[in-house]
LOMI-597142 format. One record per residue: x, y, z of N, C-alpha, C in turn; residue number from 1. Coordinates in pm, whole numbers. Layout:
BEGIN
n_u  n_v  n_w  ca_u  ca_v  ca_w  c_u  c_v  c_w  num
X  Y  Z  X  Y  Z  X  Y  Z  NUM
...
This chain:
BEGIN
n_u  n_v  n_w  ca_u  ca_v  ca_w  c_u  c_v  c_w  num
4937  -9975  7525  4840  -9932  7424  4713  -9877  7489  1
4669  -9932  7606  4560  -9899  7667  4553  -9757  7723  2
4679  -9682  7755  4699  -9556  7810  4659  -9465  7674  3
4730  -9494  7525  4713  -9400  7463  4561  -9411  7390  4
4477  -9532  7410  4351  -9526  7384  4282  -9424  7475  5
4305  -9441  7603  4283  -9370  7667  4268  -9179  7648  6
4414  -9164  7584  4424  -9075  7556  4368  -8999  7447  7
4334  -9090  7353  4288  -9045  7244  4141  -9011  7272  8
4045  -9118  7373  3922  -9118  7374  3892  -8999  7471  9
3979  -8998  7503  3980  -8802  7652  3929  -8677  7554  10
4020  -8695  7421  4020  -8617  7323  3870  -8617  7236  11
3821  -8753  7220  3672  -8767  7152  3567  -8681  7262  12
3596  -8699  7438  3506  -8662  7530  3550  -8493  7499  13
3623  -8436  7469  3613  -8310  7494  3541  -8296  7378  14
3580  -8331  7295  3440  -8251  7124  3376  -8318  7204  15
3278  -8421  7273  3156  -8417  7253  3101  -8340  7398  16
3171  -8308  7533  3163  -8205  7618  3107  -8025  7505  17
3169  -8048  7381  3159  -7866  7291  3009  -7926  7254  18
2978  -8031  7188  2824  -8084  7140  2775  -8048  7267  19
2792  -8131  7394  2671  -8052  7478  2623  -7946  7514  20
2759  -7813  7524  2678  -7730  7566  2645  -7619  7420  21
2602  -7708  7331  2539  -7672  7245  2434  -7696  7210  22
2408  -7806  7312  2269  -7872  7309  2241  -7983  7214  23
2354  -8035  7177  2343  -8115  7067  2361  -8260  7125  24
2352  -8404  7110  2354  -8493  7162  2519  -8509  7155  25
2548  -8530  7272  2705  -8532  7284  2795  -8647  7212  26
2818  -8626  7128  2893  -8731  7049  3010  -8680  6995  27
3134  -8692  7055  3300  -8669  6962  3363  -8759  6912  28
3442  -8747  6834  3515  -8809  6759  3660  -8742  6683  29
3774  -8884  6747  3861  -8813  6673  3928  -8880  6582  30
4045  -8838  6440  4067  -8973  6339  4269  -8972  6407  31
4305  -9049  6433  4425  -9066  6439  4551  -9130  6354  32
4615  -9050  6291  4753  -9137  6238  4850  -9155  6278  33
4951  -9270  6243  5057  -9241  6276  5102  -9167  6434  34
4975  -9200  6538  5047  -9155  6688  4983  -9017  6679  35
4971  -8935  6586  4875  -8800  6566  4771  -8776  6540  36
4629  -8681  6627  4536  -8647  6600  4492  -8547  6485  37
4433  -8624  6347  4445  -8552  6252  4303  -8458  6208  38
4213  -8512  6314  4125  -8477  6254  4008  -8440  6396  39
3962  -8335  6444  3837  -8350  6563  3698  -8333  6500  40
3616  -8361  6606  3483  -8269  6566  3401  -8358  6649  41
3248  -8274  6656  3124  -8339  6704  3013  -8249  6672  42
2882  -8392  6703  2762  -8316  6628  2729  -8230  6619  43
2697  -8177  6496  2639  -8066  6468  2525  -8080  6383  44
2425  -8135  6431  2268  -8153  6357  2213  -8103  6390  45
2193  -7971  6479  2104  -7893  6521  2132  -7772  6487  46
2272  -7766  6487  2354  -7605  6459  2287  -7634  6356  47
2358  -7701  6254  2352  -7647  6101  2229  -7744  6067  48
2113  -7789  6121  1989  -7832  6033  2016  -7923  5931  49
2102  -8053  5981  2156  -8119  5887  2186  -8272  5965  50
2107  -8349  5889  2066  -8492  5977  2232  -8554  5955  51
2325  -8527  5843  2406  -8586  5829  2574  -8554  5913  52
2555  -8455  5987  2632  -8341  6067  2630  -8481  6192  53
2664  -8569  6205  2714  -8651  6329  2889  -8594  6317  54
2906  -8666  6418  3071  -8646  6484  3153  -8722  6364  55
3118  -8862  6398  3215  -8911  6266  3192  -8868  6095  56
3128  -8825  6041  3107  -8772  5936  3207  -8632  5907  57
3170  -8585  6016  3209  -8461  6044  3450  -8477  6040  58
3457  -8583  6133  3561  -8601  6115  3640  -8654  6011  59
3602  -8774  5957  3606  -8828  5784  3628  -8714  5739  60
3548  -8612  5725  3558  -8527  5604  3680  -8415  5599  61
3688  -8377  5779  3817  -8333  5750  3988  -8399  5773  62
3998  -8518  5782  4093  -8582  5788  4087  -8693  5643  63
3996  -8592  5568  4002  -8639  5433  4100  -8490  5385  64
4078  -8403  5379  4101  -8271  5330  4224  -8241  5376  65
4280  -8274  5520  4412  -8274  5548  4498  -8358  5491  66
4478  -8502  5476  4511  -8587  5394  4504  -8614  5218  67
4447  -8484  5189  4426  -8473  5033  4386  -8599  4990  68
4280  -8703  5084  4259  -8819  4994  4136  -8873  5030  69
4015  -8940  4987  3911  -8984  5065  3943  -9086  5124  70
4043  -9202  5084  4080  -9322  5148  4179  -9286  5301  71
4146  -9347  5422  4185  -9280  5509  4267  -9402  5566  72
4357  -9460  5467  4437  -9560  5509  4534  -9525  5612  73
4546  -9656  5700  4632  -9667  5825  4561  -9543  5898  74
4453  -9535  5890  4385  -9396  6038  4285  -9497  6106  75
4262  -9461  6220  4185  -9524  6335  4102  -9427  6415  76
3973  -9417  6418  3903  -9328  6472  3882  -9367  6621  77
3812  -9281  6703  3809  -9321  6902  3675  -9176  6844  78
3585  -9273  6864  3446  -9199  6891  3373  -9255  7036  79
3288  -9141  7064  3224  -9188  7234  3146  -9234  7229  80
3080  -9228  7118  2935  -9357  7130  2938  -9437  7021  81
2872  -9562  6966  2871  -9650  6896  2822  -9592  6731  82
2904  -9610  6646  2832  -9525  6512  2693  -9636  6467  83
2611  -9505  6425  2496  -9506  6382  2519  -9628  6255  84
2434  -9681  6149  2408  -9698  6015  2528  -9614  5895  85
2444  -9506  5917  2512  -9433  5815  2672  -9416  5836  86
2687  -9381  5940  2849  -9345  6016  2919  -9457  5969  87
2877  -9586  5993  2943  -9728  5996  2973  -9712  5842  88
2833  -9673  5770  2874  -9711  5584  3006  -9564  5566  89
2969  -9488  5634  3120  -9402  5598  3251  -9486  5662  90
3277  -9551  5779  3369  -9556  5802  3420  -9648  5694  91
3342  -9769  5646  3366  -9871  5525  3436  -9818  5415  92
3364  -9718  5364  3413  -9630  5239  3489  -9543  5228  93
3547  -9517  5365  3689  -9416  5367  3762  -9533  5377  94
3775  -9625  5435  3906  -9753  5432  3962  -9726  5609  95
3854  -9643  5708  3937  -9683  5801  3973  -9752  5882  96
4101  -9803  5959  4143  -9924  5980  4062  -9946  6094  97
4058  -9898  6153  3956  -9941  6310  3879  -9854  6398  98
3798  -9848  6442  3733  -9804  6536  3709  -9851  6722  99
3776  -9725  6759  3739  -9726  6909  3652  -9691  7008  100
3567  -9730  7047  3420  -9705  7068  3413  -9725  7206  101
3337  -9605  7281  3339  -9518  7427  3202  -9687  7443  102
3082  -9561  7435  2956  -9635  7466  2865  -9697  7411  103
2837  -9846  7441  2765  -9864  7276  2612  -9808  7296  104
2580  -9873  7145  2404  -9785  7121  2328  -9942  7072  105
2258  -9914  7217  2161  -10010  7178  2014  -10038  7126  106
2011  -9844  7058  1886  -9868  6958  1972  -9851  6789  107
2038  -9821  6824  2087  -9764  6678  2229  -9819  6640  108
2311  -9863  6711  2483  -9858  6673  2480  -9974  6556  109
2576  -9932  6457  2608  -10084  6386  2692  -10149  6344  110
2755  -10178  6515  2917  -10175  6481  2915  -10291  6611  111
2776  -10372  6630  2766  -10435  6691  2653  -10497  6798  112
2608  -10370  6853  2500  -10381  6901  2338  -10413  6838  113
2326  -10344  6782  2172  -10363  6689  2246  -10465  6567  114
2311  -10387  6475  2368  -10512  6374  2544  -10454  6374  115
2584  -10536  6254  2717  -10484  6289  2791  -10494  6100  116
2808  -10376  6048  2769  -10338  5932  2978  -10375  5860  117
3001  -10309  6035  3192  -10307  5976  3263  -10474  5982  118
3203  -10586  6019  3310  -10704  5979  3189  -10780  5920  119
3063  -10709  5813  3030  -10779  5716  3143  -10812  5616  120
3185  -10939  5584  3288  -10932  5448  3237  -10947  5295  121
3086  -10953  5343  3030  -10880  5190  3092  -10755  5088  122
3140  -10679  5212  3163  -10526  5155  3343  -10524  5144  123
3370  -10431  5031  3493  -10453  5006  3625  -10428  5108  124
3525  -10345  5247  3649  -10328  5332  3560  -10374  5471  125
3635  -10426  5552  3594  -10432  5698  3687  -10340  5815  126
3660  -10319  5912  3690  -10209  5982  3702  -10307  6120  127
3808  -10264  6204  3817  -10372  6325  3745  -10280  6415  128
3687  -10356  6516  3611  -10267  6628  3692  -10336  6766  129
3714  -10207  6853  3726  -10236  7001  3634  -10139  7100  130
3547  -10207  7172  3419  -10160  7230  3519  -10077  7379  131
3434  -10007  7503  3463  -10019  7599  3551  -9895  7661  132
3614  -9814  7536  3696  -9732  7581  3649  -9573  7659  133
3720  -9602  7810  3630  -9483  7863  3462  -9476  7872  134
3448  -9631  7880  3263  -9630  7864  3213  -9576  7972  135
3213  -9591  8089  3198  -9524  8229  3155  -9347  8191  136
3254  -9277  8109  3318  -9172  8081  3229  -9077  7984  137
3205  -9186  7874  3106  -9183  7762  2993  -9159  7829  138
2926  -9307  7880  2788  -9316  7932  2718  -9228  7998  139
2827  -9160  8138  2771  -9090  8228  2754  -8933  8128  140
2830  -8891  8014  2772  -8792  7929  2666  -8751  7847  141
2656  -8885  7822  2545  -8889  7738  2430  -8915  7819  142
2427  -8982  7926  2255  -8951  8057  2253  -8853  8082  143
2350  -8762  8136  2322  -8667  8199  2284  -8555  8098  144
2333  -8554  7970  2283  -8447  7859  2117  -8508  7834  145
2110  -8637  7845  1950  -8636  7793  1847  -8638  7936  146
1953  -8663  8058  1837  -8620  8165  1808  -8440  8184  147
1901  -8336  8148  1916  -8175  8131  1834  -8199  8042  148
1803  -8264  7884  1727  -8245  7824  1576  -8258  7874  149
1552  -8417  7910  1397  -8409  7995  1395  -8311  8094  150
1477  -8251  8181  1400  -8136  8265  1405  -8015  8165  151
1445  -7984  8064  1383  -7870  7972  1280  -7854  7929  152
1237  -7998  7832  1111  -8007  7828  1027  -8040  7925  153
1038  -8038  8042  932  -8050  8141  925  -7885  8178  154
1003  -7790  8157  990  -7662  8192  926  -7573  8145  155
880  -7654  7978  823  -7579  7886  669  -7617  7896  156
């Protein structure tokens, strides 16, 4: 199982490799069924001027549309960094079964780190989390896009 996590999270690092050299904070994500990648994408909050344009949003929505359904039963997402607040309340409300998570976020993630929003059982669905995948992989993407970022603004 660990090889095809692997594999899947190779697949989250390339969308979020397309976020960087877009200048966008590198974050991919992909939704998987059934052994198949149904769904890619990564941030786009800068392209399109839109706070809600993260990776997993972005993917939900179209592995909703391929799936003709908002409930994204039996799918499992492999995103590279830890979902935000909002991301977490989407993953709840599509129904998906789990999340695989590169690097966590330790100002923002809430899937564990700051709080952890998916095995509240307040809410009508909980979401399983496995931390760690490709974190090495994740991490070193996301420094090095925000250290390119501080020498930009030091150029200006």
């Amino acid at each position: 199982m660990k090889e095809k996590n692997n594999i899947y999270m190779k697949e989250a690092l390339k969308q979020a490799q397309k976020a960087y050299e877009k200048m966008e904070v590198p974050v991919g994500a992909v939704i998987v069924k059934d052994g198949k990648i149904i769904a890619r994408a990564y941030n786009q909050k800068e392209y399109k001027n839109d706070t809600t344009n993260h990776a997993e949003i972005l993917a939900i929505k179209k592995a909703s549309k391929k799936l003709n359904s908002w409930r994204l039963l039996d799918c499992d997402m492999y995103v590279t960094l830890e979902p935000c607040s909002m991301c977490a309340g989407a993953l709840i409300q599509s129904r998906i079964r789990k999340v695989y998570i590169g690097a966590s976020d330790e100002k923002t993630g809430a899937c564990g780190s700051v709080l952890n929003l998916l095995g509240d059982y307040k809410f009508n669905h909980t979401v399983e989390i496995e931390k760690g995948i490709l974190e090495n992989e994740c991490e070193a993407l996301l420094k090095a896009f925000f250290k390119d970022l501080r020498n930009i603004k030091r150029k200006k």
